[in-house]
N, C-alpha and C positions, 0 to 999 in steps of 0.2 A: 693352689695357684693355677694349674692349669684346666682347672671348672671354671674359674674365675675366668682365665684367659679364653676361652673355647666360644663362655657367654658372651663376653661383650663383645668379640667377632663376632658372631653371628646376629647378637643386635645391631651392631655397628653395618652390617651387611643387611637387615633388613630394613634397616632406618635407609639405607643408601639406595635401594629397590624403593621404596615408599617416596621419597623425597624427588627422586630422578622424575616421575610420573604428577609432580604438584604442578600446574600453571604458574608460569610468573616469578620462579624462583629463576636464579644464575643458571647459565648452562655450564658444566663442567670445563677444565681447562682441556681434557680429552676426547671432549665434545664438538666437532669441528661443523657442525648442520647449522642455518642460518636458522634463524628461529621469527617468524611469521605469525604476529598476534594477531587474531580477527575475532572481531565481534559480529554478529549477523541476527537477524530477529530468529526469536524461537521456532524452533519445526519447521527451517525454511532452508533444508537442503537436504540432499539424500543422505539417508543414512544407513543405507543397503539390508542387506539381509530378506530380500526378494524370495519369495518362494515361487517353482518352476511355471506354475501356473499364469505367474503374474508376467511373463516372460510378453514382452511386444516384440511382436514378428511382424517386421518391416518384408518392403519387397527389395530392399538396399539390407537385409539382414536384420536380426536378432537383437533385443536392448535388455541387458538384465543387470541390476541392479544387487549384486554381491555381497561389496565392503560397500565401506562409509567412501563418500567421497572424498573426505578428507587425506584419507590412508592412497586411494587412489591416485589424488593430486603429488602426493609427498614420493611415491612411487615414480610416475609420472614424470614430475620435475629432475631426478635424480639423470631417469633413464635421456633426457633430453640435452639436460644441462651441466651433467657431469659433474652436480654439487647434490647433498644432502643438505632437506629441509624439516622442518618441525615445526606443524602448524599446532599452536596454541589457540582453541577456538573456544569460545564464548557467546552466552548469547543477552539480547534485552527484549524487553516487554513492549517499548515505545519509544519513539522519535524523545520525550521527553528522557524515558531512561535513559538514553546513548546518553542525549546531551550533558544531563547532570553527572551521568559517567565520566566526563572529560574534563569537564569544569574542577568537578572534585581531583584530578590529576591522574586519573586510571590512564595507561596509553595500550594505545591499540597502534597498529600499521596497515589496514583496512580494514573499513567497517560498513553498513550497508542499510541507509536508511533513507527515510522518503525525500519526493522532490523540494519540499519547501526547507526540513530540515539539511538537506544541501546545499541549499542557498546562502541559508542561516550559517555555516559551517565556512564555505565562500566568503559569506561575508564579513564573519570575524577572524579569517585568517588560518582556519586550522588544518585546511588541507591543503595537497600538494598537485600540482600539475602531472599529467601521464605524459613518457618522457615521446620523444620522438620517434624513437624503434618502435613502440608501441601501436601508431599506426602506416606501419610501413604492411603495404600490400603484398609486398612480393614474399613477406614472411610467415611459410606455412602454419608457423605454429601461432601467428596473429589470429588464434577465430573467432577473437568479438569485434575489430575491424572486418575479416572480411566476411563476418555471417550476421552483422547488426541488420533488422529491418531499415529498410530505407525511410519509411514513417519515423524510425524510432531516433534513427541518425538525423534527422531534419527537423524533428523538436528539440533533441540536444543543439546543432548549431545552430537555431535561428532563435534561443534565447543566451541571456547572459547575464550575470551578477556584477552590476558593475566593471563592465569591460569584459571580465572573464568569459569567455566561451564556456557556456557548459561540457560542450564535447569533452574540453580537454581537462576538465576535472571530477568528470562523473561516466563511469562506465555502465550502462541500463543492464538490469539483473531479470526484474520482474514488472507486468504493466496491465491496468485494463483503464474501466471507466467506472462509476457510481450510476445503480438504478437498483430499485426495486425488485424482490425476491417477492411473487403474488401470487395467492392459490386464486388460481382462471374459473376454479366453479361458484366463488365467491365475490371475486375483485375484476371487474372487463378493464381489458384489454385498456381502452378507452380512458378510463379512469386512473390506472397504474402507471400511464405513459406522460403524468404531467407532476410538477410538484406539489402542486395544489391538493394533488391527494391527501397531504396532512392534513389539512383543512375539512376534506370532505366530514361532513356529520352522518352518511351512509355508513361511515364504517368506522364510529366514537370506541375507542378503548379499545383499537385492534390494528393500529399501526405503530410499531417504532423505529426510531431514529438513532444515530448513534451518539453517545455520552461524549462526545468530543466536540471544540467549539468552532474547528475548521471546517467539519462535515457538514455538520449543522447550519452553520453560518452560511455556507455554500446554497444550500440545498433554499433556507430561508429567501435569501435576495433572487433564487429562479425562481420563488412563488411570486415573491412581490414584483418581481420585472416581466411575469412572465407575458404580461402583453406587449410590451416590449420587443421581447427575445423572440415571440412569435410573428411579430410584425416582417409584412415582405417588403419593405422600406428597409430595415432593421438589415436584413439577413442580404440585400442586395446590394448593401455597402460594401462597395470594392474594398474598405482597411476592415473588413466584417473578422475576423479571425482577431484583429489588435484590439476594435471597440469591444467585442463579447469577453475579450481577455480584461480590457477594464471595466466592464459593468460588475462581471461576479467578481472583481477585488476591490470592491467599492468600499471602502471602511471611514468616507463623509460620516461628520455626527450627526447629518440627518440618516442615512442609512445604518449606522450603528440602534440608532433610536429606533429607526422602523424596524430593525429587524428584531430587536426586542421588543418591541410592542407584538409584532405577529407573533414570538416563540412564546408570550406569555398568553399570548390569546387561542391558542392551539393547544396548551399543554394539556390541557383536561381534554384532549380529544384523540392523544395521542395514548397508549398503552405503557411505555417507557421510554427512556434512553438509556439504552445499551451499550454495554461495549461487546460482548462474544454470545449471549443469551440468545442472541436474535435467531441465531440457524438454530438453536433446538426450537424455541418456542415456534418458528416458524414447521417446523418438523411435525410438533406435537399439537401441531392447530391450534394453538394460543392465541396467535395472531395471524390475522390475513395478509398482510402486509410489512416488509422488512427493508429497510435503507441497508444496501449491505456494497461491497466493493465486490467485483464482477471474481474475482478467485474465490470468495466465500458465499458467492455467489453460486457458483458453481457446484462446490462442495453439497452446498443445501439440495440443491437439485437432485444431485445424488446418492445423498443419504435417505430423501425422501423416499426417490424413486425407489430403493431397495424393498419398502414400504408399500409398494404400488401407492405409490400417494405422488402426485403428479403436479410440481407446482413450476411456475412461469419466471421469466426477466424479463424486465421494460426498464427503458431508457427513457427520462422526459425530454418530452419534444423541445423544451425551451434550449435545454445546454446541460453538458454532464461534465463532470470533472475524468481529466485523463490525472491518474497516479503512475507511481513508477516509484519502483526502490532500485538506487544505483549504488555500484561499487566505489567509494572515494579514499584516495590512500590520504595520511592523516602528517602535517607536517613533525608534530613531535616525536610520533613512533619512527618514519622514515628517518627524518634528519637529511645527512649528507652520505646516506649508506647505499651504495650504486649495488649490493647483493641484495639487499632487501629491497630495496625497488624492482630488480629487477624479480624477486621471487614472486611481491604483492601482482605484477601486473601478470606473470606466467598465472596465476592461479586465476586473475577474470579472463586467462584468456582460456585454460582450462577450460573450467566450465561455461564457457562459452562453444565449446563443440558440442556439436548438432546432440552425438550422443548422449552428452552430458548434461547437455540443456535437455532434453526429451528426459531423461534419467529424474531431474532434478521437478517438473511438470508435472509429470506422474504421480511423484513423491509430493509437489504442495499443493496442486492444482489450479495454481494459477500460470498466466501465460507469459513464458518468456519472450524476451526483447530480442532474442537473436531467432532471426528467419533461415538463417543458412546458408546465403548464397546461393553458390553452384551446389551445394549440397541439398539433396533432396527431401530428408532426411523427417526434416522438419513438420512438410508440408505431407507426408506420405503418414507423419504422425498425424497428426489431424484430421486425414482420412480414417485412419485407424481409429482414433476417436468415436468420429461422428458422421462418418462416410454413411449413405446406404447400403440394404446387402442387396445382394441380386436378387430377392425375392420380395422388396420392396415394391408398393402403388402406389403412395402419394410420396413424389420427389419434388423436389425442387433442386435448381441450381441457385450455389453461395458463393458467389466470388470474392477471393481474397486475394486479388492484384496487388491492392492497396498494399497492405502489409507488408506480403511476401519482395513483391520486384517495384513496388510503388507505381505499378501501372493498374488504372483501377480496373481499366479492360483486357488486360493478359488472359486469354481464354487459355493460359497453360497452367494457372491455379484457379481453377473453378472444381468448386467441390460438389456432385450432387449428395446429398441428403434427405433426410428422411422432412417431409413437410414443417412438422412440430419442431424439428428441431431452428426452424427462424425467430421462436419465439423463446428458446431454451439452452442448453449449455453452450453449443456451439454460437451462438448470439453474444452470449455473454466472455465468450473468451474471446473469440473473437469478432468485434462489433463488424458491421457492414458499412464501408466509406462515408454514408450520406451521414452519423451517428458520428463516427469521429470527427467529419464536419463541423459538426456542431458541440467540439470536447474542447473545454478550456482548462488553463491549470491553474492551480492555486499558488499566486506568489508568495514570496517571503515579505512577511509585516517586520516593519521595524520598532521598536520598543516601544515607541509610545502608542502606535498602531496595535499593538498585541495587548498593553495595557487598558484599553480600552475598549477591545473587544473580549481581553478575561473578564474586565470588570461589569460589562454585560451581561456574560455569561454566568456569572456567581448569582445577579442579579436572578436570568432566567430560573436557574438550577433551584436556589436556595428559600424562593423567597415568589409567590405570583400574587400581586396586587389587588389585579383582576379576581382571586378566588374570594376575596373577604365579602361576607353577604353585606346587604346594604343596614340590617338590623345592627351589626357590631360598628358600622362607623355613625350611628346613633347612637350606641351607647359609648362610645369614644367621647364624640362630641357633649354628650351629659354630663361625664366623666369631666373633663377638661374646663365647661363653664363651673360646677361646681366644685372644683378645687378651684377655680377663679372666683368664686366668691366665697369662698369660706377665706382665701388670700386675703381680699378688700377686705371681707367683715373683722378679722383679725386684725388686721392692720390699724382700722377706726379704733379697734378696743385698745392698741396698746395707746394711740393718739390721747385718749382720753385720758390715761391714766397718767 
């Protein structure tokens, strides 16, 4: 009896150890920590364990990357707000994942996915407003009110979902633009800076695109408008920012049409459609050319370069999509729970410190939404980056007003750099004014709008019209008369009988 007794305590104690650590189970009644579900895209936050070397040494001090940032926030919130928290974190693959994640009844309390699926999300209801204290200035621990780019804060409030102000229901996490990833000893300059690159027959079976119907869709109607978008008629419309916003969401079923007719008329001139293939193949010289978003962009840059293998970004001249993944607290997971609000918003404003945003950069390599304010922090990182060194000859100066204080001519963020780099990582993370001038976003489609640009898309993907030689719809057409008269001649024989 007491083997018996000894066992099932120490089972009963291991099962209690095992179960304490599962996601998504009760929290014990002795368990008094507000518990914080987040879902967040894969590999898109620090997850520390930095070794010394990787140490960035600032001139504002030192950034190194230890714990998970997770552990740091839970730490963090404790020491600020004098409550115990417990982040339950998760991640997904796609704006589609999250979505059917929610739908099917999974609840999250923030979750963090692109600008259109935000919209989408606005628009049926499932998130929640950031409360008021959230952007009160005067509150130190506010640092994505007071360290958001002023670009980044002026694309949030000067759109809206049906009345909703973005601001107040999307906190910006991560952001660039769409262009081409080009090896410059194969692809000019010239060539990789327009859409029409798809098209070009210079370079059949060596460019691709991404496997998704919004990129695509995008990238299609800057080819076919592209005289348009180029036009200085066009570009010197004073509402030029509203009309280029509505040209690339044009989804007319004449533009649904054209823009199928040009994906199926390019597709044999294209290499593939991708979804993550594209940085290696682009790595291993597969292809010259890669439609990639300006963070993966980046990455390529750098894995090549490890390589000495030296490849470019271009932005087409016509128009480029601005992206953004933002934080949005989720009505079902919140509810009416003023602790868990208020823990969801401590944690974007967490990582929203300079440190942790630079922390967080390094770790995905794309660029964060928060510039820093008075904090320097930011911009002394991106020196660090892509400054030159003092024994640099071809420099140039890179102003980043824009971003930083939204002043394009602030000579107090001009970075000089290394020449090459106008055309390479620092380009691509962060664009030069004249380039986000010319960035539009992709709105949210509404159901019959999405219906009929999947049904496009399948069209494209599954099926090109265009490939069939002209010999098989001659034998179609033989085909078809001669079951048409073997039909009649049948028909006469049964008449007769």
């Amino acid at each position: 009896m007491k083997k018996l007794t000894a066992f099932l305590l120490a089972l009963f104690t291991a099962l209690s150890a095992v179960f304490a650590f599962v996601p998504g189970l009760p929290v014990s009644a002795d368990d008094d920590a507000i518990v914080l579900r987040i879902s967040n895209w894969e590999e898109y936050i620090d997850l520390g364990g930095w070794d010394e070397e990787e140490t960035i040494d600032l001139e504002s001090g030192d950034i190194i990357g230890v714990n998970p940032m997770i552990e740091d926030f839970e730490e963090w919130f404790e020491e600020n707000y004098g409550k115990k928290v417990r982040v339950e974190y998760s991640t997904f693959g796609t704006n589609e994942d999250l979505y059917n994640m929610l739908s099917l009844g999974d609840v999250y309390d923030l979750v963090c996915p692109s600008e259109y699926m935000i919209m989408k999300l606005m628009e049926e209801g499932f998130v929640r407003p950031y409360s008021e204290k959230f952007f009160d200035t005067d509150n130190e621990l506010n640092y994505y009110i007071n360290g958001v780019s002023p670009y980044i804060r002026e694309v949030f409030e000067s759109h809206d979902q049906n009345g909703m102000s973005w601001d107040r229901y999307a906190a910006g996490y991560m952001w660039g633009v769409t262009g081409f990833v080009y090896n410059p000893d194969i692809v000019s300059e010239e060539d990789a800076s327009t859409w029409r690159l798809l098209e070009n027959p210079g370079y059949n079976r060596q460019i691709t695109v991404k496997d998704n119907v919004r990129d695509t869709y995008f990238a299609a109607v800057g080819a076919l408008k592209s005289e348009l978008l180029c036009s200085e008629e066009f570009r010197s419309d004073p509402d030029y920012a509203i009309r280029l916003q509505e040209e690339m969401n044009d989804t007319s079923p004449e533009m649904i049409a054209a823009v199928q007719d040009y994906l199926q008329g390019i597709k044999d001139n294209l290499y593939s459609f991708e979804t993550d293939s594209g940085k290696a193949d682009m790595i291993t010289g597969k292809v010259v050319a890669n439609l990639q978003w300006a963070g993966d962009g980046v990455y390529t840059l750098d894995q090549a370069e490890e390589d000495d293998y030296y490849l470019n970004f271009a932005v087409p001249r016509e128009v480029t999509n601005i992206y953004f993944d933002g934080w949005v607290m989720l009505e079902r997971g919140i509810g009416e729970d003023p602790e868990k609000q208020e823990a969801a918003e401590a944690f974007v404003n967490f990582i929203s410190r300079p440190d942790n945003a630079i922390r967080n950069m390094y770790y995905i390599g794309y660029t964060s939404c928060i510039s820093g304010g008075a904090d320097e922090r930011i911009f002394e990182y991106a020196d660090w980056s892509y400054g030159a060194e003092e024994d640099d000859e071809d420099t140039v100066e890179y102003p980043l007003g824009h971003f930083f204080t939204g002043d394009p001519e602030d000579e107090d963020y001009i970075l000089t750099v290394p020449e090459e780099q106008v055309n390479r990582q620092l380009f691509a993370a962060y664009p030069p004014e004249e380039v986000i001038r010319r960035a539009s976003i992709m709105v949210y489609f509404d159901r019959e709008q999405n219906d009929e640009i999947n049904k496009m898309w399948i069209r494209v993907r599954c099926f090109n019209i265009k490939n069939v030689p002209i010999w098989v719809w001659i034998v179609i057409l033989f085909v078809i008369a001669g079951a048409a008269a073997l039909y009649v001649r049948n028909k006469r024989i049964r008449e007769r009988i």
